[in-house]
N, C-alpha and C positions, 0 to 999 in steps of 0.2 A: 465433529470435525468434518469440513468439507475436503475432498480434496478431488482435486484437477489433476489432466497431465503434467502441467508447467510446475506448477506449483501445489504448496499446502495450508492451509491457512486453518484456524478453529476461531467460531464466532459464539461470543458468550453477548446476550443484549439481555436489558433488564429493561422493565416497565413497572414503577413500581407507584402510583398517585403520580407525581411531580417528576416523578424521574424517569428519560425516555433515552437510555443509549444501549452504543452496543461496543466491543471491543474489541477487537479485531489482530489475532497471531496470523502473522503469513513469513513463510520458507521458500524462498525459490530455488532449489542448488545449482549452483553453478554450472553442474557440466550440464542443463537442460538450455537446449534454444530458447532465444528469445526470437519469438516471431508473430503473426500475427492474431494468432491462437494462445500466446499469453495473453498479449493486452485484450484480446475476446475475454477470455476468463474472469483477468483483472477486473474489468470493466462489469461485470454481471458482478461481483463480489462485493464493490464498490456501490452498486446498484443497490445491492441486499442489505447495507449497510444507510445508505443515505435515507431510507426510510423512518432513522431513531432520529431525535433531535441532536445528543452528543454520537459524535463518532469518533472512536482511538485507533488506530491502526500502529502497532508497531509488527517491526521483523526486518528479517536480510531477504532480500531481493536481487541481491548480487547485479542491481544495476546501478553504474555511476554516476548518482546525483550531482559529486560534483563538477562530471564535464558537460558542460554547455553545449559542448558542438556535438554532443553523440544524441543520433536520431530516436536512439530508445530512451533516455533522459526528456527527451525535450517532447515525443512520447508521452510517456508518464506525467510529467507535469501536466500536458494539456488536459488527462486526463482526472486528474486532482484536483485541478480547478474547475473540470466539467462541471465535477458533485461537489463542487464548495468546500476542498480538503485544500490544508496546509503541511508541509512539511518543516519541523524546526529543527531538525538538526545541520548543523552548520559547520559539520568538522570531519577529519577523515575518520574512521569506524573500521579501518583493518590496518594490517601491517606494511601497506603499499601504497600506504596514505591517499586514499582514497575512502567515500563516503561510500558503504553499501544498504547501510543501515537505516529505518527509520523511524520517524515520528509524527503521524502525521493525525492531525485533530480539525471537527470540524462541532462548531457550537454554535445554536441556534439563541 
């Protein structure tokens, strides 16, 4: 398990002949800032990841995917698409109907 200030994540990758990915748990808890010392983190994790051909990323991140207008959303994204990652979840994931949650996959 790696873990950062911001956040937690454990990364399981396999190489196995034909098969080159890696898997990816991440926690962010909520009462941790988000600042510019997560998406440093993120961004290195993301890096260690983009090396497998498949990438899986799920976890709570406790940021809101689904608001557009929020700087750390739109953040994130840019950063997702840097390494060729997608996000599929399309629905709220707590009780405040909001999206915290995710899924995000990147196949070569």
């Amino acid at each position: 398990m790696l873990c950062f200030w911001h956040h937690e994540v454990m990364l399981l990758t396999l190489r196995y002949g034909a098969i080159d990915a890696a898997l990816l748990t991440s926690y962010r808890p909520g009462s941790r800032p988000i600042n510019i010392e997560y998406f440093t983190e993120f961004s290195d994790v993301l890096e260690r990841c983009s090396k497998y051909c498949r990438c899986y990323i799920v976890g709570d991140i406790n940021v809101h995917f689904d608001d557009v207008l929020s700087p750390h959303n739109r953040r994130l994204q840019q950063l997702l698409h840097n390494f060729g990652l997608q996000d599929y979840v399309r629905q709220a994931t707590n009780n405040k109907s909001h999206q915290l949650n995710m899924f995000v996959t990147s196949d070569c």
